[in-house]
Backbone as a chain_set.jsonl record, in Angstrom:
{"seq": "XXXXXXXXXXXXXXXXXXXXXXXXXXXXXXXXXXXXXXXXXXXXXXXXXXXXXXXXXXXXXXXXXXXXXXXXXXXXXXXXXXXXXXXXXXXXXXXXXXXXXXXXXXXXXXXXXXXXXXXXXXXXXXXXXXXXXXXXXXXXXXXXXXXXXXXXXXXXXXXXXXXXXXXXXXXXXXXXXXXXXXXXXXXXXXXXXXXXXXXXXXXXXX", "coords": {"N": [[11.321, 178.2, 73.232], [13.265, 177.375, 70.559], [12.669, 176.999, 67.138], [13.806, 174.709, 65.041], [15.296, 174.918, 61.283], [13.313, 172.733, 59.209], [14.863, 170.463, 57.137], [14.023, 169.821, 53.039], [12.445, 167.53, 51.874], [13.024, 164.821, 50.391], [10.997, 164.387, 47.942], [10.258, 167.026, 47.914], [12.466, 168.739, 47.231], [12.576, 167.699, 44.856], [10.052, 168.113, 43.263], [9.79, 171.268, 44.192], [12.301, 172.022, 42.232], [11.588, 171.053, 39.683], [9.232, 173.175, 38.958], [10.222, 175.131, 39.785], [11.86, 175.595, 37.231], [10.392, 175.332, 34.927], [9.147, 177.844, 35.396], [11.581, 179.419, 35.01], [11.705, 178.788, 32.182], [9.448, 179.72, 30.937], [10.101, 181.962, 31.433], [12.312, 183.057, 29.929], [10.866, 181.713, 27.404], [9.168, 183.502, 26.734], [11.049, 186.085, 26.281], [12.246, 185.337, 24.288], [10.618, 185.02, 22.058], [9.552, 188.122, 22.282], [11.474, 189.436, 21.493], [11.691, 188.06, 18.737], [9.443, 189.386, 17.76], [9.866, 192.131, 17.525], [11.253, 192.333, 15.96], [11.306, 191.262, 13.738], [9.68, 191.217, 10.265], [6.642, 190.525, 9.353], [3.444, 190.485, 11.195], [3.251, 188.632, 14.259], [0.02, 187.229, 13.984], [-1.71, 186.021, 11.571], [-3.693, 188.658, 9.868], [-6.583, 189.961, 9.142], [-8.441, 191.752, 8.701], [-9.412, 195.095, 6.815], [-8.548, 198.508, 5.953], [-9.277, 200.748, 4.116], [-8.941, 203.623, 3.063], [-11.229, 206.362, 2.396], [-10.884, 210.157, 1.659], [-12.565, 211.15, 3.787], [-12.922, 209.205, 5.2], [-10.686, 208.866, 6.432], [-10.655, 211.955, 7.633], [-12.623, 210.858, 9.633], [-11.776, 209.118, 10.83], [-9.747, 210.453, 12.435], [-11.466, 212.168, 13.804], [-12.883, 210.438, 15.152], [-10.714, 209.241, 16.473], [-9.576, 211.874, 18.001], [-12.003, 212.684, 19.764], [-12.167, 210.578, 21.869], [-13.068, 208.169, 21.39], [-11.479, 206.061, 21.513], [-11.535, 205.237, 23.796], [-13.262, 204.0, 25.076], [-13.35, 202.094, 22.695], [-12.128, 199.896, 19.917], [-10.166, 200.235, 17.348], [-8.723, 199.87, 13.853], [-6.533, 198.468, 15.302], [-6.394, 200.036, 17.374], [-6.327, 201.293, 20.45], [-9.021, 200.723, 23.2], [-10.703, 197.867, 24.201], [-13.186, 196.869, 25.822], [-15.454, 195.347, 25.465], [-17.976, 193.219, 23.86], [-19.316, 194.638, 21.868], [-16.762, 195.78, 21.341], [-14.863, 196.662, 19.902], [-14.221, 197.433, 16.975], [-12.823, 196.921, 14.718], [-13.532, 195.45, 11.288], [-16.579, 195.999, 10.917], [-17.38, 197.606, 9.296], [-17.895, 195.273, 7.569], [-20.234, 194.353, 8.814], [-22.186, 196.253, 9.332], [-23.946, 198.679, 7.611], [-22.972, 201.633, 5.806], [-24.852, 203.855, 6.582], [-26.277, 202.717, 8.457], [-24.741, 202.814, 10.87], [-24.086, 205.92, 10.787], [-27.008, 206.526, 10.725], [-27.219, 205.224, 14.252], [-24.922, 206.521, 15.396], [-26.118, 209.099, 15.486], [-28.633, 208.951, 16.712], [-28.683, 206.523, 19.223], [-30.589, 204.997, 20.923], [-32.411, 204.705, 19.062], [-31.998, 203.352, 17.197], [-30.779, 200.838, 18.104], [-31.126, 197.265, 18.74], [-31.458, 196.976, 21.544], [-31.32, 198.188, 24.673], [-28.752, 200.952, 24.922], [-25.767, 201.182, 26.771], [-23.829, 203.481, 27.676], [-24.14, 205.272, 25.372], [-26.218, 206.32, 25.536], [-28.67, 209.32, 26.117], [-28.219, 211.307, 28.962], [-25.95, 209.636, 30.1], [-22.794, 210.026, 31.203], [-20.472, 208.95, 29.891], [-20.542, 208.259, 27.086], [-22.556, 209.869, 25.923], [-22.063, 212.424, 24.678], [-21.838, 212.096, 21.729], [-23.677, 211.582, 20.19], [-24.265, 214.525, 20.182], [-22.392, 215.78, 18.697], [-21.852, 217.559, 15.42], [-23.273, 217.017, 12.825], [-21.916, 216.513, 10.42], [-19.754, 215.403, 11.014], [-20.663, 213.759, 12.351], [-21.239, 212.025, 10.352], [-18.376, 211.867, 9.092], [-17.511, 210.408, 10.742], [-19.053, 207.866, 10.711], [-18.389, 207.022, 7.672], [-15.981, 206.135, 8.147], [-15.754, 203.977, 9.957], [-17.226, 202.358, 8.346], [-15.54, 201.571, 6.193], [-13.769, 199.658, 7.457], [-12.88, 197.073, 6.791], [-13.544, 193.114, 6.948], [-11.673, 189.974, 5.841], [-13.269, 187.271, 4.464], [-13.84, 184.758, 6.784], [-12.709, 185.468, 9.275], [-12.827, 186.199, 12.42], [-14.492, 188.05, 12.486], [-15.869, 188.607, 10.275], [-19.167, 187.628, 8.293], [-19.197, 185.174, 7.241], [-18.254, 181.743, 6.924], [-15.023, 180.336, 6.788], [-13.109, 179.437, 3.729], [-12.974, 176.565, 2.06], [-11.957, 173.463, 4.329], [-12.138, 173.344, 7.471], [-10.513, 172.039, 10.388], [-11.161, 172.81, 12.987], [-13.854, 173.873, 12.954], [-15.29, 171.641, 12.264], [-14.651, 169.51, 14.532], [-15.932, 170.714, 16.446], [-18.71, 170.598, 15.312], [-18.69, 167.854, 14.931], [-18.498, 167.419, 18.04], [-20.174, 169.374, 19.247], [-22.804, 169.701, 17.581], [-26.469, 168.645, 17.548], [-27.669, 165.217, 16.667], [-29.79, 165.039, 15.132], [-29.67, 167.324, 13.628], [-27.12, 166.838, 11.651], [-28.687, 165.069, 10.072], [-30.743, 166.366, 9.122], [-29.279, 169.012, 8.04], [-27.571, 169.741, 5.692], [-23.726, 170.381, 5.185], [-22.589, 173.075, 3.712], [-20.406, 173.277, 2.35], [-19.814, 171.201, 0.972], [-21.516, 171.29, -1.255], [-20.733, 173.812, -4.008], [-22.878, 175.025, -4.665], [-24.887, 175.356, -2.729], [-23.257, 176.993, -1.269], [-22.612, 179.274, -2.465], [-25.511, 180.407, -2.1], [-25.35, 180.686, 0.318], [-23.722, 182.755, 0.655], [-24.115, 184.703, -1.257], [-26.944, 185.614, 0.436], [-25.595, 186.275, 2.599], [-24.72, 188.771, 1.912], [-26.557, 190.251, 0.953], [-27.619, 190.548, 3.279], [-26.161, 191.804, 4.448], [-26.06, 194.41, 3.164], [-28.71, 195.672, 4.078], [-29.923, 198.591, 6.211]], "CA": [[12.227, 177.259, 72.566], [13.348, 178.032, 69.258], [12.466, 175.845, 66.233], [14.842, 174.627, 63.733], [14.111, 174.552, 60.252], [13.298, 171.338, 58.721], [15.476, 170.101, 55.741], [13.244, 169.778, 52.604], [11.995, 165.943, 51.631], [13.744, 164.548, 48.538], [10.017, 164.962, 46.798], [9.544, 168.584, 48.074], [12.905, 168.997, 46.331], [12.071, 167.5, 43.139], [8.78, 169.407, 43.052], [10.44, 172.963, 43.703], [13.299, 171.804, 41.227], [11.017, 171.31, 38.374], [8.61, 174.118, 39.22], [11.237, 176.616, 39.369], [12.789, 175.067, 35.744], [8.923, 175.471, 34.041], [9.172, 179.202, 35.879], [12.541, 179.906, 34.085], [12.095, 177.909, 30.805], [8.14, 180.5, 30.624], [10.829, 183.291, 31.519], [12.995, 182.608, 28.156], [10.325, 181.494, 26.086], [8.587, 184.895, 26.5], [11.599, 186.898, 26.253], [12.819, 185.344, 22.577], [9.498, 185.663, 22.091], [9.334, 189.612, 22.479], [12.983, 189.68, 20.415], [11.239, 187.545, 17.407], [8.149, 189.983, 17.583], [10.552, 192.916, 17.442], [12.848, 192.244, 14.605], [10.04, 190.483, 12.856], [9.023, 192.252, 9.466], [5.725, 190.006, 9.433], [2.893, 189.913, 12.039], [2.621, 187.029, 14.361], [-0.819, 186.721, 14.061], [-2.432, 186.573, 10.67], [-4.029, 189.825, 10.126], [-7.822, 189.259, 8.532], [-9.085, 193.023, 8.896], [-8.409, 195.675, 5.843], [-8.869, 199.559, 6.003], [-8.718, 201.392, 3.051], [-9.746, 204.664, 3.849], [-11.148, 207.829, 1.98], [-10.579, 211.289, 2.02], [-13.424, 211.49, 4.608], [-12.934, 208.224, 6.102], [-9.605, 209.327, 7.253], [-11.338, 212.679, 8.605], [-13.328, 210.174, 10.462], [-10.527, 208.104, 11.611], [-8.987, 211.76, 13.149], [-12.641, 212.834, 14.499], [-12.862, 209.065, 16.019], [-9.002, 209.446, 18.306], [-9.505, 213.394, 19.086], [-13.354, 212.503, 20.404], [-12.376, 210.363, 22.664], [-13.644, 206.871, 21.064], [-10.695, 204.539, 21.644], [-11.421, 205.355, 25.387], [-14.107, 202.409, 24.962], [-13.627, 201.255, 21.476], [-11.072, 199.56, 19.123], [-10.517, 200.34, 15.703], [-7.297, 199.905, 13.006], [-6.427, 197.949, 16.191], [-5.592, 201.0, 18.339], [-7.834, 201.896, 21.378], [-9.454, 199.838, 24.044], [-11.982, 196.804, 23.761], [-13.642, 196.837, 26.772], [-16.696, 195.029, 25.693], [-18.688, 192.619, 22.94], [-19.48, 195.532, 20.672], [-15.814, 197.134, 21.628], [-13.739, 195.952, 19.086], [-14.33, 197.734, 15.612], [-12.137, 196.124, 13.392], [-14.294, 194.659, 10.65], [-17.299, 196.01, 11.382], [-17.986, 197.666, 7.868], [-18.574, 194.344, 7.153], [-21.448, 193.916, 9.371], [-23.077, 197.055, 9.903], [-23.709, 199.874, 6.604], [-22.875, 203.402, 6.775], [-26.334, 204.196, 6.79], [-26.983, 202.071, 9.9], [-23.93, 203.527, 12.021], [-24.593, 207.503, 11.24], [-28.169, 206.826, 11.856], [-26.777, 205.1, 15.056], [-24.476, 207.992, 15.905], [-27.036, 210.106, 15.531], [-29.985, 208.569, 17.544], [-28.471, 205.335, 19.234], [-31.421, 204.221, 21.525], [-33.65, 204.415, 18.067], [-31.648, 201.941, 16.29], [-29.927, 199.612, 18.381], [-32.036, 196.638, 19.525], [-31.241, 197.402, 23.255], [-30.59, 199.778, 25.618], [-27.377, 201.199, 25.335], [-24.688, 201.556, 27.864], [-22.967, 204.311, 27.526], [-24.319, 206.286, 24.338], [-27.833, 206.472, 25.835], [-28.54, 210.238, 26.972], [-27.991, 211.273, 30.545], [-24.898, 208.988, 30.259], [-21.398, 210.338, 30.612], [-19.333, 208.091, 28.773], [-20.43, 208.64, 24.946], [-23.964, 210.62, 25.308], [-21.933, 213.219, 24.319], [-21.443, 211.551, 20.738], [-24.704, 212.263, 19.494], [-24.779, 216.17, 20.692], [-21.425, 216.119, 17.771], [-22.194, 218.357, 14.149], [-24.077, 215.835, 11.757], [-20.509, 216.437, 9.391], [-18.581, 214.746, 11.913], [-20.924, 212.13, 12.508], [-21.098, 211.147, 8.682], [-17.325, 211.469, 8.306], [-16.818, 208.689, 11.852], [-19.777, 206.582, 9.909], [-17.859, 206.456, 6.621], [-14.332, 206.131, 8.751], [-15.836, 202.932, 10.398], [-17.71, 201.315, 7.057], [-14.453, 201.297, 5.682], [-13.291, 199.115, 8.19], [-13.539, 195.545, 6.573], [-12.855, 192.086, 7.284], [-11.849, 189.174, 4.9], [-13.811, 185.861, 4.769], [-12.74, 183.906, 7.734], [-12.344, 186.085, 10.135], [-13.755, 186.105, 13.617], [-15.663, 189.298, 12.169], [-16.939, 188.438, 8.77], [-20.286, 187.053, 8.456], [-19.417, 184.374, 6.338], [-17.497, 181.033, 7.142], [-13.629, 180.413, 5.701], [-13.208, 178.972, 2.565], [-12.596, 174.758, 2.479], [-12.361, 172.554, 5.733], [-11.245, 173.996, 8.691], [-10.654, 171.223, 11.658], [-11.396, 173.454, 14.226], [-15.238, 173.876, 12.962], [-15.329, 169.886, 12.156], [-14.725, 168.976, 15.873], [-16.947, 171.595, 17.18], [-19.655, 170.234, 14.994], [-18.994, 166.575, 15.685], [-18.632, 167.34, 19.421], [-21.91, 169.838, 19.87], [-24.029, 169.258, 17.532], [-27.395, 167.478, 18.004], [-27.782, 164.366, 15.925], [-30.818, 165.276, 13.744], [-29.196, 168.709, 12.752], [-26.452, 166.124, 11.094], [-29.543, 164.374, 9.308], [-31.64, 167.563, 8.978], [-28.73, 169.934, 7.286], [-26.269, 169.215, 4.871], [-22.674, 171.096, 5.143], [-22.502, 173.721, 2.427], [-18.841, 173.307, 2.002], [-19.792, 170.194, 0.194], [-22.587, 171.681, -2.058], [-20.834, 174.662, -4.064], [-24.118, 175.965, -4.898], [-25.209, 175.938, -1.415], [-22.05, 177.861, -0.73], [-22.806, 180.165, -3.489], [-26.52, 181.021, -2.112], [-25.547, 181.055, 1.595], [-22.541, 183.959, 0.387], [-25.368, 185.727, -1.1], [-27.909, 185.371, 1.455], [-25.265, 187.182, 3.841], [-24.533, 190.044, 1.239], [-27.733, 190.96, 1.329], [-28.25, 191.028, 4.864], [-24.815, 192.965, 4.946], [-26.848, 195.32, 2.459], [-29.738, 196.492, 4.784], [-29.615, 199.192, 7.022]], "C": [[12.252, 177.55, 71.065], [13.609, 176.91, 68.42], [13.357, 175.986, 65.396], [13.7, 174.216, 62.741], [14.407, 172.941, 59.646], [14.143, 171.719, 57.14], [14.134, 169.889, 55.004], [13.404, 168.279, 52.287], [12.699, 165.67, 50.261], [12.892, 164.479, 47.662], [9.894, 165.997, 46.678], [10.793, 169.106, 46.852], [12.857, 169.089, 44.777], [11.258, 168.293, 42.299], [9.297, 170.786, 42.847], [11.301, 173.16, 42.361], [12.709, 172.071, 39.784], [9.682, 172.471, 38.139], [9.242, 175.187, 38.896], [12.024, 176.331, 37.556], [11.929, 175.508, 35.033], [8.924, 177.064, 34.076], [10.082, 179.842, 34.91], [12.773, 179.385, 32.981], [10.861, 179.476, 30.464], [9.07, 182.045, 30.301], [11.295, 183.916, 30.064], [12.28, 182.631, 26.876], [10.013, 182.983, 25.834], [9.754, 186.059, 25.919], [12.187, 186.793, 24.651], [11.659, 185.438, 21.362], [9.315, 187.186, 21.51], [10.62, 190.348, 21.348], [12.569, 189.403, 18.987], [10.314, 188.992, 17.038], [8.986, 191.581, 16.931], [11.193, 193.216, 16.532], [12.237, 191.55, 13.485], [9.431, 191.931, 11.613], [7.478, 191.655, 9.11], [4.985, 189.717, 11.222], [2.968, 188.683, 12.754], [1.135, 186.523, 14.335], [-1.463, 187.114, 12.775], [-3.546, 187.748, 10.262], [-5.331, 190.038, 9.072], [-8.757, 190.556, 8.155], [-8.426, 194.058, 7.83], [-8.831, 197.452, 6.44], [-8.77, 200.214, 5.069], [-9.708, 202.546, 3.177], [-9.948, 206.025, 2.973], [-10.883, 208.353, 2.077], [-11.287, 211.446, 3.328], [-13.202, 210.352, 5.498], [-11.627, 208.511, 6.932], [-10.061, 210.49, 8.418], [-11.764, 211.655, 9.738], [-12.754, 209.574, 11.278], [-9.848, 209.257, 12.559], [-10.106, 211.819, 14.33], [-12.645, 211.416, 15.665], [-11.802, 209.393, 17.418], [-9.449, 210.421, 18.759], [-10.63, 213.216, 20.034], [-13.356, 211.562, 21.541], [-13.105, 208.699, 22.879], [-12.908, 205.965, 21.32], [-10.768, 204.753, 22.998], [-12.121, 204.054, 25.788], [-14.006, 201.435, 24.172], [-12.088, 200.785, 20.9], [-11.595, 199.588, 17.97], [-8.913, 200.248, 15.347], [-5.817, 199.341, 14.414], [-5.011, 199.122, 17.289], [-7.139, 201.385, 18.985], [-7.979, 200.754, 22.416], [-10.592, 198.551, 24.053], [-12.28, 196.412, 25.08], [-15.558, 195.662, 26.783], [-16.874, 193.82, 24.314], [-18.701, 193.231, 22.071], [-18.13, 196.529, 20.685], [-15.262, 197.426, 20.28], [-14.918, 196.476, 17.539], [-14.124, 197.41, 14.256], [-13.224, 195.434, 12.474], [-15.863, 195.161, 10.691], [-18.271, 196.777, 10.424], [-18.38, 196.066, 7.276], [-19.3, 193.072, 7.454], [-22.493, 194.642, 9.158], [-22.659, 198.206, 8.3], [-23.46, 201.316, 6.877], [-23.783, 203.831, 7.038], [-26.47, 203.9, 8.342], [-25.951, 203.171, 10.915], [-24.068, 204.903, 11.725], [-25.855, 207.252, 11.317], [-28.025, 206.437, 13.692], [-26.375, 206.115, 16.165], [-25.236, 209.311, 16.314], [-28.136, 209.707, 16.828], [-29.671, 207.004, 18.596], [-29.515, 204.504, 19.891], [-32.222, 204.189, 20.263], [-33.119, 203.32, 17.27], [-31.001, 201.125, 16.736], [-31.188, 198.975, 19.263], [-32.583, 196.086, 20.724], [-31.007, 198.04, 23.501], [-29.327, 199.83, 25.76], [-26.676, 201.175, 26.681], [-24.474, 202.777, 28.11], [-23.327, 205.631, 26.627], [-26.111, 206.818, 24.884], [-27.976, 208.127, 26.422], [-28.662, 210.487, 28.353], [-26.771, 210.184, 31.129], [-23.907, 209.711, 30.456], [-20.838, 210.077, 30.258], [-19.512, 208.475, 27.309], [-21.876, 208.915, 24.622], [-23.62, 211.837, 24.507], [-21.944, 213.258, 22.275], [-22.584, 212.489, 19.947], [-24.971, 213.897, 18.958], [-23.53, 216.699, 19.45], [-22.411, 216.692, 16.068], [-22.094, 216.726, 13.392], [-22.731, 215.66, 10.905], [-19.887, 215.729, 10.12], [-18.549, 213.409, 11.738], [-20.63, 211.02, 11.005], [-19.547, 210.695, 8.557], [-16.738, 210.284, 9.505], [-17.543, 207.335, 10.655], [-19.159, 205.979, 8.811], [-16.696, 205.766, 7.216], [-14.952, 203.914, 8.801], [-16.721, 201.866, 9.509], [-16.812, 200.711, 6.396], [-13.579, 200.822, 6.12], [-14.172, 197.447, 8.194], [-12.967, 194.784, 7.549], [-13.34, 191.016, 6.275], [-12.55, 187.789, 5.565], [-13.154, 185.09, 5.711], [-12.46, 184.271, 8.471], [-13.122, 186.44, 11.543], [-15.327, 187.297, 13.304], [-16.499, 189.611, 11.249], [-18.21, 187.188, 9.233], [-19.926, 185.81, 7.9], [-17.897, 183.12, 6.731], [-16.082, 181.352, 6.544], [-14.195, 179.313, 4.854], [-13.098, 177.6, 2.818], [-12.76, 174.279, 3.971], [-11.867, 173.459, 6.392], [-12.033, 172.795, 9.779], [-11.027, 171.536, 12.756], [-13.224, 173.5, 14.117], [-16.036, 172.519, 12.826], [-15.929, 169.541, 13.32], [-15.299, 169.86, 16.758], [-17.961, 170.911, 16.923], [-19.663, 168.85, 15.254], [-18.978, 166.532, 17.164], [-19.702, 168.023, 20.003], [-22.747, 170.163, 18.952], [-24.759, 168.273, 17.413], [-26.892, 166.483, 16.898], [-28.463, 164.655, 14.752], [-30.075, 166.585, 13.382], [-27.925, 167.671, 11.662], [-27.06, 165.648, 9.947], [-30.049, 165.512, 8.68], [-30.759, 168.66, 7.937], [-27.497, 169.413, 6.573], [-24.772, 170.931, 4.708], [-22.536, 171.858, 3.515], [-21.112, 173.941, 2.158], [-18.436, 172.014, 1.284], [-20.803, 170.485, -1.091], [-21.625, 173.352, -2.73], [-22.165, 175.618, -4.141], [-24.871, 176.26, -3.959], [-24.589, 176.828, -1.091], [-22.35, 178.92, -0.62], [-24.322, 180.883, -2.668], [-26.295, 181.276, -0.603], [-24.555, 182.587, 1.957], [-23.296, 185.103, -0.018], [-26.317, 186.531, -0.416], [-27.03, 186.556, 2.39], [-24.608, 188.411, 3.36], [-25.266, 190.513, 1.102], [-28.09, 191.177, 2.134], [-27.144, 192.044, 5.286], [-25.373, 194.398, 4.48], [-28.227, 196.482, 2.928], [-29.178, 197.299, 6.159], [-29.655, 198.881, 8.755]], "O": [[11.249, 177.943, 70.469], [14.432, 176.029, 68.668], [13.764, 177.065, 64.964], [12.557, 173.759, 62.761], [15.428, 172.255, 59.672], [14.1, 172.687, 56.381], [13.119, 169.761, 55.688], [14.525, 167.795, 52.446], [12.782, 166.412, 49.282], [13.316, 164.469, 46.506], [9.476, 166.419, 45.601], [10.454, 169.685, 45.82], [12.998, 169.957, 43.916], [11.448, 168.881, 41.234], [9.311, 171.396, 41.778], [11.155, 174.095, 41.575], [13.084, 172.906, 38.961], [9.208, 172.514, 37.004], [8.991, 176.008, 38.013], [12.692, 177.199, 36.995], [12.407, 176.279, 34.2], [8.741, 177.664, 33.017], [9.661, 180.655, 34.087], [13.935, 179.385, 32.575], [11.364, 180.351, 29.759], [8.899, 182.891, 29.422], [10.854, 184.836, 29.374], [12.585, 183.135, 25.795], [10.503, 183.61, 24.895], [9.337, 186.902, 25.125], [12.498, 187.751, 23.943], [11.769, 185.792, 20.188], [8.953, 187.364, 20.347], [10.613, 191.386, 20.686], [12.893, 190.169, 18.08], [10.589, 189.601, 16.004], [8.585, 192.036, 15.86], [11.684, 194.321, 16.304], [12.792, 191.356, 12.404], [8.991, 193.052, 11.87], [6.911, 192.493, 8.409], [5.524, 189.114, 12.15], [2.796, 187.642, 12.12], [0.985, 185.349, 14.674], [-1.807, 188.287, 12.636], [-4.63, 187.271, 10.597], [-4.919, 190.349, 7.955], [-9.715, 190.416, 7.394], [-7.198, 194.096, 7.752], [-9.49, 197.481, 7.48], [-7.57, 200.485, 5.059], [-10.925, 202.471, 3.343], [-8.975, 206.762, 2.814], [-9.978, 208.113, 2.876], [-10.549, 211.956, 4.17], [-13.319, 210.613, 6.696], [-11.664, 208.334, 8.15], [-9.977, 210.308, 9.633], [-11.135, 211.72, 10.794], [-13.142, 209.453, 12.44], [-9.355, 208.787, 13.584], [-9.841, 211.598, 15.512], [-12.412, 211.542, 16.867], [-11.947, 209.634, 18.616], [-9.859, 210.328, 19.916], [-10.376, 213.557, 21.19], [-14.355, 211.566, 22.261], [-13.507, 208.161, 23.911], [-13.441, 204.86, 21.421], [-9.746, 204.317, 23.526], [-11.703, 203.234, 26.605], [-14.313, 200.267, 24.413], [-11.049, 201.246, 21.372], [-12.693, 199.27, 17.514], [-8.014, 200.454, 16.162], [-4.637, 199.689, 14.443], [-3.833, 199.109, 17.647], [-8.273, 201.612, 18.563], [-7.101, 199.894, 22.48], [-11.631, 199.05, 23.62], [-11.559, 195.522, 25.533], [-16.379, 195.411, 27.665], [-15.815, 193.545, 23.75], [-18.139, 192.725, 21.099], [-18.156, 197.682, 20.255], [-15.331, 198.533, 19.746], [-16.01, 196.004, 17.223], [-14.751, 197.503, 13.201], [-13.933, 194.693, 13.154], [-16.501, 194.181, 10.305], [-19.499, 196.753, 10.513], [-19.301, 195.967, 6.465], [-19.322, 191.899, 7.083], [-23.587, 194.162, 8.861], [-21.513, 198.479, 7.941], [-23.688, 201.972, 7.893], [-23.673, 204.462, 8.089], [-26.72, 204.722, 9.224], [-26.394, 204.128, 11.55], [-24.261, 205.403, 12.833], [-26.238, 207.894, 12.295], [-28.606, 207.194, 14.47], [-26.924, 206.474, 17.207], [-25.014, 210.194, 17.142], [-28.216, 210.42, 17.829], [-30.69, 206.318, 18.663], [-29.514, 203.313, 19.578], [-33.046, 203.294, 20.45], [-33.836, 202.467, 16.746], [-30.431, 200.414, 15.907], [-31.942, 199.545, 20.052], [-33.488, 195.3, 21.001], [-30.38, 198.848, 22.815], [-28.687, 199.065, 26.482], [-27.389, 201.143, 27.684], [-25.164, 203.192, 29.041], [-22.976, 206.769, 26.94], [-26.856, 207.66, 24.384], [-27.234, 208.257, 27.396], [-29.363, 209.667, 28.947], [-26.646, 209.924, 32.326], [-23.98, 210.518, 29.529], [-20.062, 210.982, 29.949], [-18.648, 208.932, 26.562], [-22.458, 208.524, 23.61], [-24.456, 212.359, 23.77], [-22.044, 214.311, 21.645], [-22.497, 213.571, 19.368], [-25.524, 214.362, 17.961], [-23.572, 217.896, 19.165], [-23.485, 216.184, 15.746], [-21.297, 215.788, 13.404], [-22.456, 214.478, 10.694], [-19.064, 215.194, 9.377], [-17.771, 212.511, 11.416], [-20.126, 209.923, 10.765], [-19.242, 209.589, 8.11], [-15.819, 209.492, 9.3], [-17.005, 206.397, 10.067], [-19.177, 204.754, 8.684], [-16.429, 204.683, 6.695], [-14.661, 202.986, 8.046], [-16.899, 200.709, 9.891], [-16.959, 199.565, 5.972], [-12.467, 201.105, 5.675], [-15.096, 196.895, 8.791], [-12.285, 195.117, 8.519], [-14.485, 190.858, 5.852], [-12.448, 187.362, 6.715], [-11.986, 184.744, 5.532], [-11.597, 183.544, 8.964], [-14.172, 187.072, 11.429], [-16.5, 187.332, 13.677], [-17.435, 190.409, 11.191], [-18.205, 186.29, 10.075], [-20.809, 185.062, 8.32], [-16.739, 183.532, 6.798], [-15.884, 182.39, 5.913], [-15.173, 178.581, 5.007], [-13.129, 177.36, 4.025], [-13.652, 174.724, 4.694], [-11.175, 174.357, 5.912], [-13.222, 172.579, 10.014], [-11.265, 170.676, 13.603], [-13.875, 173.189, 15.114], [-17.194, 172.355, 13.208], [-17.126, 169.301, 13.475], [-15.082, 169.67, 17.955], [-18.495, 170.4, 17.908], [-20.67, 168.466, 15.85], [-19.49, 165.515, 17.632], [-20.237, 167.603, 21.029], [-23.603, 170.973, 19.31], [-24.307, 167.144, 17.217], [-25.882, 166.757, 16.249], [-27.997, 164.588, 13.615], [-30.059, 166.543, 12.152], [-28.067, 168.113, 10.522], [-26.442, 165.648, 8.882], [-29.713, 165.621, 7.501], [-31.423, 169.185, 7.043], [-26.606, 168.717, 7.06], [-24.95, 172.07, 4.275], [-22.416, 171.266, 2.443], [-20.807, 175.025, 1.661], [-17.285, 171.677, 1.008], [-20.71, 169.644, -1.985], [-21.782, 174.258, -1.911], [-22.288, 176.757, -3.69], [-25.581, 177.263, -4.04], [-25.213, 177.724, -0.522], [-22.468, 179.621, 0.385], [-24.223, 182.109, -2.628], [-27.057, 182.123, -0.136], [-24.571, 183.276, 2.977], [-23.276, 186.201, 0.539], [-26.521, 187.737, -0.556], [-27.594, 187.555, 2.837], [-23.984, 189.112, 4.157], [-24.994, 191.712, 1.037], [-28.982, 192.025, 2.185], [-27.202, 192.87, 6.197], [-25.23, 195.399, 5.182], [-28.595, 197.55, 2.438], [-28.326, 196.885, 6.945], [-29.241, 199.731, 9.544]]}, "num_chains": 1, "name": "protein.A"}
């Protein structure tokens, strides 16, 4: 016996009706969207990361693409970010050149875990190390010279004045006594002043 189909319910309608409307409104938005982005002489997303790049840091920036580094990594936001430590951008102003060509050079001796990837007997980026010491220096300078300004997911150091977003973090998780216990250095310049310090000197060691 052969089933007929059922008419739909005057809710099922409603439901599909405005389902499919949300479907083709997402369609639109995205697409004027992709037109703005296009024809746009300004980023849409404020852009917090600088590069200003030597003679050698450029080398480095060459030696970096031909080698085979944006296969894992991101830098001058070209490449892949596959990870926590992927993402390069900014990262001169975490890590000194010192630290990253000794890095390059030796990475299980200076990183405070076992690598992934760069560790020898790896194939992904053991090969890094086994690269001419000139190389390595001119990636190390490439990627020192890869800041980021105050405020930026990648700088050490808070943004400048309030920001609401760190407010209602801090009134929603933290404890009570840390409230009592620490005073906001965005009310103290001179706290400001020694906690800006404090993380220029730690930017300072190898």
């Amino acid at each position: 016996m052969a089933s007929t189909k059922q008419p739909l319910k005057p809710g099922e309608k409603i439901l599909f009706t405005v389902a499919g409307a949300f479907v083709v409104f997402a369609i639109i938005a995205y697409i004027i969207m992709q037109i703005v982005i296009a024809n746009s002489d300004k980023p849409l997303f404020e852009v917090k990361t600088t590069a200003n790049l030597s003679a050698e840091g450029q080398r480095g920036s060459y030696l970096f693409r031909t080698n085979g580094c944006t296969t894992c990594h991101r830098a001058l936001r070209n490449g892949t970010n596959m990870g926590r430590t992927a993402d390069l951008d900014g990262i001169g102003s975490r890590r000194t050149m010192l630290w990253m060509y000794a890095f390059l050079q030796d990475p299980e001796a200076n990183y405070p875990s076992k690598t992934i990837d760069h560790a020898p007997g790896q194939r992904s980026a053991a090969y890094v190390a086994a690269l001419p010491a000139e190389d390595l220096h001119a990636i190390a300078v490439f990627l020192s010279e890869l800041k980021s300004e105050q405020g930026s997911s990648s700088a050490p150091i808070p943004p400048k004045g309030d920001s609401p977003f760190i407010d209602s973090m801090v009134k929603t998780w933290a404890p009570k006594e840390w409230k009592e216990k620490y005073k906001d250095v965005r009310d103290d310049p001179e706290a400001f002043k020694r906690a800006n310090d404090a993380a220029a000197e730690e930017l300072k060691k190898p």
